[in-house]
RODO-2510 file (C-alpha; in nm, 4 decimals, decimal comma):
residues 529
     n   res          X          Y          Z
     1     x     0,0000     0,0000     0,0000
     2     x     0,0717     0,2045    -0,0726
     3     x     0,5738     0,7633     0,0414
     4     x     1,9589     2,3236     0,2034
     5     x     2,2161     2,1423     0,4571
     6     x     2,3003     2,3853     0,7380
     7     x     2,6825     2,3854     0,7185
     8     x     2,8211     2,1550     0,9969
     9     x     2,9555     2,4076     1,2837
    10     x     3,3168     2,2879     1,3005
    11     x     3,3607     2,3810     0,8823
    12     x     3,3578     2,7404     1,0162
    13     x     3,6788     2,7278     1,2144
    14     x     3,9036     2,5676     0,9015
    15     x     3,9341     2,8303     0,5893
    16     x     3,5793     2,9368     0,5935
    17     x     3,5545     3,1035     0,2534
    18     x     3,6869     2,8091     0,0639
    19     x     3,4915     2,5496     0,2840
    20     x     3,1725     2,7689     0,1960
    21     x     3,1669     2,7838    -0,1044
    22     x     3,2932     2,4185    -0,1977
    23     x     2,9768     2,3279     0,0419
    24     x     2,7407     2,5195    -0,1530
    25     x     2,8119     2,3573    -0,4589
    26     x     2,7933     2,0116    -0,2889
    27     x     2,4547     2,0823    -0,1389
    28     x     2,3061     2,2234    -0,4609
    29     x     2,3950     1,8644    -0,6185
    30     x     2,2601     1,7100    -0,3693
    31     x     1,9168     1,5069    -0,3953
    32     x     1,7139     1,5809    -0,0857
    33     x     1,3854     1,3603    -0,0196
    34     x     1,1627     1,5512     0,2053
    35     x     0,8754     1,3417     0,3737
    36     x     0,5990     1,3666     0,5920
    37     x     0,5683     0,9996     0,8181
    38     x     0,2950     0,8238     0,9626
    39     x     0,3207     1,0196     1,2874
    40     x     0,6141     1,1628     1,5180
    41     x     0,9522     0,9584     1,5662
    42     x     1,0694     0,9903     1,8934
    43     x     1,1408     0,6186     2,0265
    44     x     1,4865     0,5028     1,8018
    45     x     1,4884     0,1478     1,9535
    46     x     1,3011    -0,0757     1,6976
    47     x     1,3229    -0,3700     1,8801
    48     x     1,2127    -0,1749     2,2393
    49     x     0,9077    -0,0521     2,0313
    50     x     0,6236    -0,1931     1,7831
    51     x     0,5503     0,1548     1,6635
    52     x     0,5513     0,1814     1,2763
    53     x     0,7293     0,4751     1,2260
    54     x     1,0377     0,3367     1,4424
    55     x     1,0352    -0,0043     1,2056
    56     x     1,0827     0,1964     0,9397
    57     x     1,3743     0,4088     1,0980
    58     x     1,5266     0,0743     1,1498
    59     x     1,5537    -0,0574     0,7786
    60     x     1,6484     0,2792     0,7094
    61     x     1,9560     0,2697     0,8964
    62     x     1,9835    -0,1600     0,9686
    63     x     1,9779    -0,4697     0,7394
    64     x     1,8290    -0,8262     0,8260
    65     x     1,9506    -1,1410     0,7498
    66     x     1,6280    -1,3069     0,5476
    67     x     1,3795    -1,0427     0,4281
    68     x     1,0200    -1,0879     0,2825
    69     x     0,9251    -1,0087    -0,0740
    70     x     0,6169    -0,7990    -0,2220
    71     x     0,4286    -1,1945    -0,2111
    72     x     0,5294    -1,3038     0,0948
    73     x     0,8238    -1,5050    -0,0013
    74     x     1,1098    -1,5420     0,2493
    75     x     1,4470    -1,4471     0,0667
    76     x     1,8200    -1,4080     0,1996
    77     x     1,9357    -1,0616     0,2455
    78     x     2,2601    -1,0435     0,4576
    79     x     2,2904    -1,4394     0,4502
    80     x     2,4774    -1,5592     0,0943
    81     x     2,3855    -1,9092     0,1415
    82     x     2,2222    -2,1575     0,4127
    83     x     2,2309    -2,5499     0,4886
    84     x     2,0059    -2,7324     0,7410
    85     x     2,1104    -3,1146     0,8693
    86     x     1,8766    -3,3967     0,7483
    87     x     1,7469    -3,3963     1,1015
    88     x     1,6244    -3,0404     1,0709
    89     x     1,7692    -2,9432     1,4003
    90     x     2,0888    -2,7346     1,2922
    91     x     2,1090    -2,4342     1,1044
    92     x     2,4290    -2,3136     0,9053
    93     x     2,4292    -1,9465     0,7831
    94     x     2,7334    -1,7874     0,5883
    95     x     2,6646    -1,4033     0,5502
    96     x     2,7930    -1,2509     0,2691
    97     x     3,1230    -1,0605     0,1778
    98     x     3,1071    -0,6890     0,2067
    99     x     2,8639    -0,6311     0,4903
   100     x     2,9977    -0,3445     0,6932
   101     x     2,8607    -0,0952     1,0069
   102     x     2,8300     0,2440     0,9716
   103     x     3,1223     0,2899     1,1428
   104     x     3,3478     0,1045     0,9382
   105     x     3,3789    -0,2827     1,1143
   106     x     3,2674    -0,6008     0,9479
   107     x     2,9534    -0,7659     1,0247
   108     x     3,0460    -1,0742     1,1972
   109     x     2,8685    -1,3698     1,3204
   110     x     2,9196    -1,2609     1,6569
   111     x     2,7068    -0,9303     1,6100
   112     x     2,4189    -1,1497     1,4784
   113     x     2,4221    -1,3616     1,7830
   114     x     2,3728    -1,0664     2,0268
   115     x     2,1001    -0,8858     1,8160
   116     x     1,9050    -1,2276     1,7735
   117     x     1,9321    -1,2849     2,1401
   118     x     1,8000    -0,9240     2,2157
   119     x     1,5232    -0,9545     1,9568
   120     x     1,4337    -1,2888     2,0903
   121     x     1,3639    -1,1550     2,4036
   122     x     1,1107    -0,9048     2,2648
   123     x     1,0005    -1,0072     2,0004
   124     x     0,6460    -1,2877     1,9756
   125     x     0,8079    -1,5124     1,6780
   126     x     1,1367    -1,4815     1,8556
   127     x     1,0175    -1,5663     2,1940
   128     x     0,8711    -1,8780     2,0095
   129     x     1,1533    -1,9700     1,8006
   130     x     1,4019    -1,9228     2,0782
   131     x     1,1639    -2,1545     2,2895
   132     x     1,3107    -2,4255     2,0058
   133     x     1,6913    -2,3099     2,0624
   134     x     1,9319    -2,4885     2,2239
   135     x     2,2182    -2,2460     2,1686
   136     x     2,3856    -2,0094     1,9038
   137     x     2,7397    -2,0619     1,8120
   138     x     3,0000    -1,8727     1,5466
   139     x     3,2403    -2,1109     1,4029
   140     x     3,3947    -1,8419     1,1999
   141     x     3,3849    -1,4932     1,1300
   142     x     3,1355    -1,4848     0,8559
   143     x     2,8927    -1,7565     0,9969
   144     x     2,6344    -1,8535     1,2892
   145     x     2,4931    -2,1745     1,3602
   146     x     2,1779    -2,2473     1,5339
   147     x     2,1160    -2,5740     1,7250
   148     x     1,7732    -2,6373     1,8060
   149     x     1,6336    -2,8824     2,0193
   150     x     1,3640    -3,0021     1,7521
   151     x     1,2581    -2,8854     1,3883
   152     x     1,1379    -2,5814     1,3443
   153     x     0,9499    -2,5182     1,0483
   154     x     0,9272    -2,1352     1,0692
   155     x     1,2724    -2,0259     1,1201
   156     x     1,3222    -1,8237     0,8013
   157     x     0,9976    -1,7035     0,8338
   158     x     1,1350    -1,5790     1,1659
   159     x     1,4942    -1,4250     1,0581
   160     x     1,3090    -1,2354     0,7655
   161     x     0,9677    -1,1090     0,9013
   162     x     0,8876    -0,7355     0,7540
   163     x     0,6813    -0,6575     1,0762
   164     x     0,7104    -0,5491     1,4262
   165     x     0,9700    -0,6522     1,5889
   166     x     1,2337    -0,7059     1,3032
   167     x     1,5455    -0,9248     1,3889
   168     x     1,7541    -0,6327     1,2477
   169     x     2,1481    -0,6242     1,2975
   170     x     2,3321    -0,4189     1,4991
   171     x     2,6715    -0,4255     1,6140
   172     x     2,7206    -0,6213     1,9018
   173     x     2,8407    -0,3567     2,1915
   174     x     2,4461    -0,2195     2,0992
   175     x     2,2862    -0,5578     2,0919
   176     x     2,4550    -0,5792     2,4058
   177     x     2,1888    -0,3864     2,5705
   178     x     1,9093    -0,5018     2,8138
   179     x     1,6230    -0,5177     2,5545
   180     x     1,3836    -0,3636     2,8483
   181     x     1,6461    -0,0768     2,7969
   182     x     1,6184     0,1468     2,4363
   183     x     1,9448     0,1662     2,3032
   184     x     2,1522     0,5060     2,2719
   185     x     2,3916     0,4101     1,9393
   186     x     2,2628     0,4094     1,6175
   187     x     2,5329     0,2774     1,4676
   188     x     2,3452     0,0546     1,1866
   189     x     2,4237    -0,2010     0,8874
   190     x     2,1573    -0,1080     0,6833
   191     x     2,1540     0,1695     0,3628
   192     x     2,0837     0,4730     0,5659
   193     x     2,3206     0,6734     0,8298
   194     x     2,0788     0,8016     1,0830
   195     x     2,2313     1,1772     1,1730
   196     x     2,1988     1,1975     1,5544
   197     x     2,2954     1,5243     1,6014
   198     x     2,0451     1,6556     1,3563
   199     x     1,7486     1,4721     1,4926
   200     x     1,4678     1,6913     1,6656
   201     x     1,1872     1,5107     1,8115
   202     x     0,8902     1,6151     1,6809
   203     x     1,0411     1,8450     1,4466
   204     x     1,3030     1,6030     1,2204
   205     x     1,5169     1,2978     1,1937
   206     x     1,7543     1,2980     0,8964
   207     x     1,9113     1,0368     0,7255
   208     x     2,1965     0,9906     0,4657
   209     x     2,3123     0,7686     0,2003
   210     x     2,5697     0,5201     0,3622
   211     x     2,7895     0,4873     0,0583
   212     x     2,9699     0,1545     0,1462
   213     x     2,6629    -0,0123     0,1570
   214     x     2,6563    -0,2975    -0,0923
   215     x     2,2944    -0,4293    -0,2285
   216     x     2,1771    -0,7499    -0,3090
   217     x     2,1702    -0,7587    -0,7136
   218     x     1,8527    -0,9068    -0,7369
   219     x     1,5151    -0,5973    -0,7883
   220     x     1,4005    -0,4565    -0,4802
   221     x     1,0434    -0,6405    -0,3695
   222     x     0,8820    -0,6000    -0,0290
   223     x     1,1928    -0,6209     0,1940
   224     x     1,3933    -0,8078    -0,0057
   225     x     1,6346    -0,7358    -0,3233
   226     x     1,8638    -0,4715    -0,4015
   227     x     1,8594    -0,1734    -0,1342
   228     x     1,9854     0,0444    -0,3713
   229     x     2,0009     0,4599    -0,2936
   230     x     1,9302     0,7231    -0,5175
   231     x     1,8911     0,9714    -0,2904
   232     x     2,1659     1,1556    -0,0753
   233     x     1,9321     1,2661     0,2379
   234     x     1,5937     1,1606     0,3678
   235     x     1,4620     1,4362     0,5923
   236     x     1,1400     1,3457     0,7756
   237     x     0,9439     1,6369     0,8759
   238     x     0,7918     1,5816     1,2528
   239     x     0,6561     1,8926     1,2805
   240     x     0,3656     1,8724     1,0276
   241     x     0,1180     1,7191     1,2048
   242     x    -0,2092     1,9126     1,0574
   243     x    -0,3815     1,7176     0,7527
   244     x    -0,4229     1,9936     0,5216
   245     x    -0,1378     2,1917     0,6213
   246     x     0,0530     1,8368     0,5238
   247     x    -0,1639     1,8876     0,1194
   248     x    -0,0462     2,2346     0,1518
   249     x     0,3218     2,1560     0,1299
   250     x     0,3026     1,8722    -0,1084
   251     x     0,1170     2,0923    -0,3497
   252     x     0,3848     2,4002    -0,2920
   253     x     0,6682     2,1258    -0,2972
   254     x     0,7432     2,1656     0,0348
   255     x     0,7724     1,8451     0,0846
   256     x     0,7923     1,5660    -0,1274
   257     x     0,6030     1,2596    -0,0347
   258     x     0,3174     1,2104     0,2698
   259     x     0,3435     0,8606     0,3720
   260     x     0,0027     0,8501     0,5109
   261     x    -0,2384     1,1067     0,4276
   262     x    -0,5547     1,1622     0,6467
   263     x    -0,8311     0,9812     0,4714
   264     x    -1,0109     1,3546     0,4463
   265     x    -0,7137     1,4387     0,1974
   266     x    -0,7396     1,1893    -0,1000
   267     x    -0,9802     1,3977    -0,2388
   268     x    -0,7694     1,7025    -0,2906
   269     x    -0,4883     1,4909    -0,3663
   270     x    -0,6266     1,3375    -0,6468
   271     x    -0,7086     1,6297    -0,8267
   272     x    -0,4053     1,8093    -0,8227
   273     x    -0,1668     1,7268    -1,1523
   274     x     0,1462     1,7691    -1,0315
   275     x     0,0810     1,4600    -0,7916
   276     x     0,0725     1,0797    -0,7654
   277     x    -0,0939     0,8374    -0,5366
   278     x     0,0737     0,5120    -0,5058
   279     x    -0,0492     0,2113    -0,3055
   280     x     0,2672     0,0031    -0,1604
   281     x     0,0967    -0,2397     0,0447
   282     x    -0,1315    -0,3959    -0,1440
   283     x    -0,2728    -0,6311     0,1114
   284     x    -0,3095    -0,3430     0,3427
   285     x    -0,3564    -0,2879     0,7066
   286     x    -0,6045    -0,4429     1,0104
   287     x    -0,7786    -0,2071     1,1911
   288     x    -0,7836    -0,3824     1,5854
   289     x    -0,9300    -0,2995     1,9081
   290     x    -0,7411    -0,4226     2,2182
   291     x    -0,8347    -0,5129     2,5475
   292     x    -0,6848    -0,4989     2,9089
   293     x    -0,6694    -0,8024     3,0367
   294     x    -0,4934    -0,7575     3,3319
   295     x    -0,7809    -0,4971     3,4698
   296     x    -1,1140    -0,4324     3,5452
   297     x    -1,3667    -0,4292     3,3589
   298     x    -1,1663    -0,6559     3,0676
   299     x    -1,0022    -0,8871     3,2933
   300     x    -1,3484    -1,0913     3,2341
   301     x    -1,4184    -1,2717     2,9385
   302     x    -1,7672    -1,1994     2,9585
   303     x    -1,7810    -0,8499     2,9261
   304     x    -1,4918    -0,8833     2,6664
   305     x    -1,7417    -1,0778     2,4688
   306     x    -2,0027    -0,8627     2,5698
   307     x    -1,8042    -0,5540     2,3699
   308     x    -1,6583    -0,7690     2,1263
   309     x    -2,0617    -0,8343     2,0218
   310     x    -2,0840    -0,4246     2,0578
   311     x    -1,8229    -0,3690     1,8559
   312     x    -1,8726    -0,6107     1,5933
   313     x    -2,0403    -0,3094     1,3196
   314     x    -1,7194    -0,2927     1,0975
   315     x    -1,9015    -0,0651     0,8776
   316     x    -1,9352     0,1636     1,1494
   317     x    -1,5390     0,2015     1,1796
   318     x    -1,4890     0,2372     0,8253
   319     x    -1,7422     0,4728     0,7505
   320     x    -1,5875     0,6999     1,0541
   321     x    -1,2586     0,6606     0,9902
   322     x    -1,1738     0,5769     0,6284
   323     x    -1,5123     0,6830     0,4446
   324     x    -1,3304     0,5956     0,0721
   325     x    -1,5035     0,2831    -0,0231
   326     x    -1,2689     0,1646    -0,2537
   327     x    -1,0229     0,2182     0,0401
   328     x    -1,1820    -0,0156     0,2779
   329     x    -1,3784    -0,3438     0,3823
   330     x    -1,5230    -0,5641     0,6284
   331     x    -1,3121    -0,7907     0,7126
   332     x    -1,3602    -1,0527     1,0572
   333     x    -1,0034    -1,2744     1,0000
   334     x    -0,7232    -1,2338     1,2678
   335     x    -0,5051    -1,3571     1,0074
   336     x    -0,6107    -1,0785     0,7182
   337     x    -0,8090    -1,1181     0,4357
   338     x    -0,5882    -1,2574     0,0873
   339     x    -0,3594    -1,4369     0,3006
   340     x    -0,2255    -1,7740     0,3477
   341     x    -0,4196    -1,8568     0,6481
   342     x    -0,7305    -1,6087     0,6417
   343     x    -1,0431    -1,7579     0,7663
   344     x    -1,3494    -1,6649     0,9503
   345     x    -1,3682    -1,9553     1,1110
   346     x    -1,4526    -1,8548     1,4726
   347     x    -1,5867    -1,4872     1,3677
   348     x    -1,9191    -1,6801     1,3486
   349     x    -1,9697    -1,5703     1,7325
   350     x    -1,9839    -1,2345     1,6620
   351     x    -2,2539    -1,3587     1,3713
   352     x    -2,5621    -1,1361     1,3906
   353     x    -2,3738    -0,9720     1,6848
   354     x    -2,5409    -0,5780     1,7227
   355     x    -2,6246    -0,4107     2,0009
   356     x    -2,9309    -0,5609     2,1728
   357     x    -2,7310    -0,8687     2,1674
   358     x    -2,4194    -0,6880     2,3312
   359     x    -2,6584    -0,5518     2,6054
   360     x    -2,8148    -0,9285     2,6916
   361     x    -2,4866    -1,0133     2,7091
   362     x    -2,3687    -0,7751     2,9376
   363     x    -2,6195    -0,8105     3,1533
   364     x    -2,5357    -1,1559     3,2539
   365     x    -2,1535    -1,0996     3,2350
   366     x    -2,1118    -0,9474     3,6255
   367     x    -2,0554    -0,6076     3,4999
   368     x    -2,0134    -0,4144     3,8022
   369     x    -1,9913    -0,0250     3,6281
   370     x    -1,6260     0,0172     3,5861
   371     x    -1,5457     0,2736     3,3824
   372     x    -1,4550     0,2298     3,0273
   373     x    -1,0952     0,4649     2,9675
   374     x    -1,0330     0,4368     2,6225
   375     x    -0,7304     0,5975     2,4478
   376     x    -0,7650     0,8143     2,2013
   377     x    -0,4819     0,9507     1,9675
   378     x    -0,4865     1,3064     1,8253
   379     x    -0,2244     1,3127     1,5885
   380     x    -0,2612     0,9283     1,3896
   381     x    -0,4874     1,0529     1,1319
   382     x    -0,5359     0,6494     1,0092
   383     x    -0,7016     0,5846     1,3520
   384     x    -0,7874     0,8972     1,5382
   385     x    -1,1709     0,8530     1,4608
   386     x    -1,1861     0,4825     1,5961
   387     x    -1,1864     0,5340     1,9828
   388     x    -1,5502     0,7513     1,9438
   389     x    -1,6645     0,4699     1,7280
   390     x    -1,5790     0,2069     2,0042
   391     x    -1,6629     0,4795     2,2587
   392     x    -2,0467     0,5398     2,1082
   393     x    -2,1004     0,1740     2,0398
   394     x    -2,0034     0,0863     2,4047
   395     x    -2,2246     0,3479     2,5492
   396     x    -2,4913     0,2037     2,3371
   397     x    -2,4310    -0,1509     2,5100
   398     x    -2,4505    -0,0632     2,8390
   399     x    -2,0524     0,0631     2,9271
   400     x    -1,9540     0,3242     3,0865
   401     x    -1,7155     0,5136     2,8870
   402     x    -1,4215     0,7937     2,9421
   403     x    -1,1870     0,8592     2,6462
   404     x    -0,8737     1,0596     2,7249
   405     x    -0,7309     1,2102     2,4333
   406     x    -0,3664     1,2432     2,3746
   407     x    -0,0549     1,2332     2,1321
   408     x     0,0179     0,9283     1,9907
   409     x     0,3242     0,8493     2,1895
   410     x     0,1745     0,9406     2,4990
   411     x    -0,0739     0,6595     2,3988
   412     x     0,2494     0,4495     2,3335
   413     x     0,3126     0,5553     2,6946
   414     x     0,0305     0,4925     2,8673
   415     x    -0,0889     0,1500     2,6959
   416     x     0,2503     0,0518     2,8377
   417     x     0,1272     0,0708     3,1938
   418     x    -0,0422    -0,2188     3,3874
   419     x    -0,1882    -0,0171     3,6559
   420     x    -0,5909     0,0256     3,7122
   421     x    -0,7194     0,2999     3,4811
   422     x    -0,8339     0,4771     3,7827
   423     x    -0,3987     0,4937     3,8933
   424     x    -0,3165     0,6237     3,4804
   425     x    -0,3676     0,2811     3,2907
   426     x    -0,6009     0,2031     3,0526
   427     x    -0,8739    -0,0267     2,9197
   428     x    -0,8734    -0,0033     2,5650
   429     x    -0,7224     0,1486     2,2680
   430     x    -0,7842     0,1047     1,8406
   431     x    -0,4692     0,0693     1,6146
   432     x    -0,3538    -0,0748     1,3512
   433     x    -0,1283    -0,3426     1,1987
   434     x     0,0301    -0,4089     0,8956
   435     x    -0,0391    -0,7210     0,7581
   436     x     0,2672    -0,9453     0,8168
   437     x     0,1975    -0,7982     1,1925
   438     x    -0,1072    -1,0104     1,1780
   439     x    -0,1117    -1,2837     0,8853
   440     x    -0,0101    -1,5629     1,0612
   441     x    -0,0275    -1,7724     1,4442
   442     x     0,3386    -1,6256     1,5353
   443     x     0,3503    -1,2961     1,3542
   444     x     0,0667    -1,1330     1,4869
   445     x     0,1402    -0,8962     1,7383
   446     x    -0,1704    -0,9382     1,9258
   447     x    -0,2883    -1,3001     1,9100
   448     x     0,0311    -1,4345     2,1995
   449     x    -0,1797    -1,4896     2,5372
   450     x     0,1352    -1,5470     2,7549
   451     x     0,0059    -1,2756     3,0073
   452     x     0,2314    -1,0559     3,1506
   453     x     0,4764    -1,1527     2,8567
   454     x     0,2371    -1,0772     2,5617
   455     x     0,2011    -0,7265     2,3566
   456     x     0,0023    -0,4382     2,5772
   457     x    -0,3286    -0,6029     2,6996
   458     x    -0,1455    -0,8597     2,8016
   459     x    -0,4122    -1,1770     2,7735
   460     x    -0,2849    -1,5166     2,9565
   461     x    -0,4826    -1,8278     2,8185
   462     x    -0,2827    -2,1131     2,8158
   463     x    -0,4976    -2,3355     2,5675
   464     x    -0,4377    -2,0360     2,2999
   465     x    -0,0562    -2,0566     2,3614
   466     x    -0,0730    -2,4640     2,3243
   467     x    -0,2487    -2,4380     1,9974
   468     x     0,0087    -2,1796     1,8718
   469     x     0,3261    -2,4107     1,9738
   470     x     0,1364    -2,6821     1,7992
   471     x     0,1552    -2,4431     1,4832
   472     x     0,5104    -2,3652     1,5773
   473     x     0,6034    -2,7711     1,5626
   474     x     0,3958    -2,8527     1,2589
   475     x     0,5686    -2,8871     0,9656
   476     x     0,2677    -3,0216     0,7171
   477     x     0,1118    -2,6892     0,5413
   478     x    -0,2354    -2,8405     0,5232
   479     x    -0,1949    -2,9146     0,9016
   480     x    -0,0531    -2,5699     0,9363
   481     x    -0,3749    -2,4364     0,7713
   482     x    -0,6364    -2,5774     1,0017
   483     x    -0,4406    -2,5279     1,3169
   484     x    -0,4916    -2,1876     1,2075
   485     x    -0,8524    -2,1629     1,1891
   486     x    -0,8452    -2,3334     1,5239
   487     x    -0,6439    -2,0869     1,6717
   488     x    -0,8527    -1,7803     1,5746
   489     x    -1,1663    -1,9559     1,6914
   490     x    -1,0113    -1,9969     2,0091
   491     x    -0,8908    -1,6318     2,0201
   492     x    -1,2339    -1,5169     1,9441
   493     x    -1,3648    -1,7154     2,2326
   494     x    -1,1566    -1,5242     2,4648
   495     x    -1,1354    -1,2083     2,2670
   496     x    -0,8067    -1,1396     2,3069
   497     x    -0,8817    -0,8104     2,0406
   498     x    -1,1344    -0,7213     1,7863
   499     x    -1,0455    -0,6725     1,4464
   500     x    -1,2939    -0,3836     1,2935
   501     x    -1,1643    -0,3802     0,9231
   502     x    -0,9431    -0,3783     0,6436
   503     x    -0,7811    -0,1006     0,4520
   504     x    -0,5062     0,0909     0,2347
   505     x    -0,3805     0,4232     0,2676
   506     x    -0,2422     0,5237    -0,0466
   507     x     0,1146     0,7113     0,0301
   508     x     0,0787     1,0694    -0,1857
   509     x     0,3800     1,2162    -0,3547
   510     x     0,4837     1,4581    -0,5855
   511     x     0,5388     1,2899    -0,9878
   512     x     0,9116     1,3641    -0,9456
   513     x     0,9379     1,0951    -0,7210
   514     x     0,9544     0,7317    -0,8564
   515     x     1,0480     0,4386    -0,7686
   516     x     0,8379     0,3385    -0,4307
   517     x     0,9118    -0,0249    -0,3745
   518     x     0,6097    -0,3011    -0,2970
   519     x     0,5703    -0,3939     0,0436
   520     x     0,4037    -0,3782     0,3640
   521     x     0,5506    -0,0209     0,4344
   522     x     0,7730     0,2848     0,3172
   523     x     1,0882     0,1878     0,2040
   524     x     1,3371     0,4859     0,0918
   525     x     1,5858     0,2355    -0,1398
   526     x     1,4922     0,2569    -0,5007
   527     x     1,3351     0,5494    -0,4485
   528     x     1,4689     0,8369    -0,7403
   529     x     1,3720     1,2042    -0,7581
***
């Protein structure tokens, strides 16, 4: 679906004049990409975070060892070449020649040790596939073995998922770090040099061309391919959060690309000439509400099914919040409509759900009046219309509602706490996910119910988890398949979240700008102005 250097202070001190004017000429051959994201940047730990705009700060500035093309075909990226025994238990992995950090060392087997340990700890498919590890070894500079203690069918599916949390590679001093602490070096392996000392939150995060990168030869699909850069600096404005002040500097070229324009804006986009909408991820994006488990009034699965059957009017979402209908659709599988293991098997209790059925529910669920706190983001125009959907719907049901509205990452924040909503927590709060962060049993972000271990919400139901390790050990597709179906109707029993629909947001950019590669996000290789 589908997106004037200042000088650099110490130039000053050393024959100004010359240094000036040299500089001047640089910068005026420069190629400058100027972009509005999703929302603000301000966490720069991808693997601390699931927030989209910081996965996409990390393949701008890190590489991955597998990655995942345009069809959803695992391909090698850093690896050159792979071998597994006959026994399916170990895994050999030479990288290829070339790969170098930003600040000049190799990439060794002994940096992708530490950042696989670090994502595994964060990470749902890495929690899993580490759960099949026995140990990680690095015979030689340029490889890493796995031992695990039985087959695992998934593991490249694993090393080169597109979606939250990516098993990107970092150098190992920074994959060093606790993963419950966000890194501070940004030090990368990946196309782009993130500039630290130019990076404003919420005004802009800069990035330049790492020239010593060397890309795959093979065409750029999904995150896969040749990462090859056209342009010399990616600057990411932060500050422009309104939605027409956003069409207002694409049309004045301003700016050249919005990665996600407020659904309000197509219209006026669409009509202007000297502009392009582009869809890069063709299979889209889930619209989800989630549930706290761990609190009152969601810690009971009654009342979660109780709002589940409340929420259940998809159309009402997409009407509120997208309103294109070409740019949206019902949609009741976990696993995402036009995917591998898309089903609605399950869905069918929420059949004929609507609200008089919510309230009979509710009624017999032990209710006791808690208040409802749903979050509510300001500054996400793809969602900021879903919490007054849930919130009216609700209401409707029975629930009593509060919605606190806030910036998006103080809704990262917040949803982060476990705490009663009375003491600053929460109950509930509407997002989104890309597809690969919900088209499968160990990708999605939501589905885990490991408790206190699982994405915010945290649901514990240990008969979910056993179904999903019996999808991690099977090897048979076909079994695969139907262990999937089984698995969503046991996640809709429990309503660990509600999906409430499907859709793309076209990324908007001026016609200068070519190149956008397909994928389930904004990637800035291939990209030409």
């Amino acid at each position: 679906m589908k997106f004037r250097i200042p000088l650099p202070h110490h130039l000053f001190a050393i024959a100004a004049s010359v240094l000036i004017a040299a500089s001047g000429t640089a910068h005026a051959q420069e190629k400058t990409l100027r972009v509005v994201p999703g929302t603000n940047l301000s966490v720069l730990d991808p693997i601390w975070t699931t927030a989209s705009p910081v996965r996409i700060h990390g393949f701008m500035i890190y590489d991955t060892l597998f990655g995942t093309d345009e069809h959803g075909q695992v391909k090698p990226q850093m690896v050159d070449s792979w071998t597994t025994s006959p026994d399916g238990k170990l895994w050999t992995f030479t990288l290829r020649k070339g790969l170098e950090f930003h600040d000049g060392q190799p990439v060794t087997g002994e940096d992708v040790k530490a950042s696989l340990d670090r994502w595994s700890k964060r990470d749902n498919m890495g929690q899993t596939l580490y759960s099949f590890v026995e140990k990680v070894d690095v015979p030689k500079p340029d490889t890493f073995r796995i031992f695990l203690k039985e087959p695992a069918g998934f593991m490249l599916e694993a090393l080169g998922k597109p979606s939250s949390n990516v098993p990107f590679i970092m150098p190992k001093r920074v994959a060093s770090t606790d993963p419950f602490t966000q890194i501070d070096d940004y030090v990368g392996s990946g196309p782009y040099v993130f500039k630290r000392d130019e990076f404003k939150p919420g005004d802009k995060a800069v990035y330049t061309k790492f020239a010593r990168y060397v890309p795959r030869k093979e065409p750029p699909s999904g995150t896969t391919g040749g990462k090859n850069v056209f342009i010399d600096r990616v600057e990411w404005n932060l500050a422009l959060r309104d939605p027409q002040a956003q069409v207002n500097a694409l049309v004045n070229g301003e700016v050249d690309m919005i990665e996600q324009p407020a659904f309000q804006s197509y219209a006026a986009l669409a009509n202007d000439k000297q502009l392009k909408l582009v869809t890069g991820n063709t299979l889209g994006s889930q619209f989800i509400v989630r549930f706290n488990h761990l609190q009152a009034p969601f810690n009971n699965m009654k009342v979660r099914q109780a709002a589940a059957a409340a929420l259940s009017n998809q159309e009402a979402f997409l009407k509120a919040q997208v309103g294109i209908k070409e740019y949206s659709k019902p949609c009741v599988e976990m696993f995402v409509c036009g995917t591998p293991y898309g089903t609605d098997k399950g869905a069918q209790l929420l059949a004929g759900s609507n609200i008089k059925r919510a309230q009979e529910l509710l009624k017999t669920s032990g209710y006791d009046g808690t208040p409802v706190v749903i979050l509510k983001p300001t500054d996400l125009p793809c969602c900021d219309k879903l919490p007054d959907v849930a919130a009216q719907l609700l209401r409707l049901a029975g629930f009593k509602v509060e919605v606190l509205a806030m910036d998006w990452n103080s809704v990262l924040a917040r949803r982060a706490k476990k705490d009663p909503a009375s003491a600053g927590g929460w109950s509930l709060f509407a997002t989104y996910l890309t597809a690969p962060e919900a088209w499968n049993p160990l990708s999605s972000i939501p589905l885990p119910a490991a408790g206190e271990k699982s994405w915010f919400g945290w649901p514990d139901d240990p008969t979910l988890e056993a179904l999903r390790m019996r999808f991690a050990r099977e090897l048979n597709q076909d079994k695969r398949v139907a262990l999937a179906a089984e698995i969503q109707s046991r996640a809709y029993e429990v309503v660990t979240h509600v999906p409430v629909g499907q859709y793309i947001n076209p990324t908007a950019m001026r016609k200068d700008v070519s190149g956008l590669v397909l994928g389930p996000g904004n990637f800035y290789w291939n990209l030409k102005k």
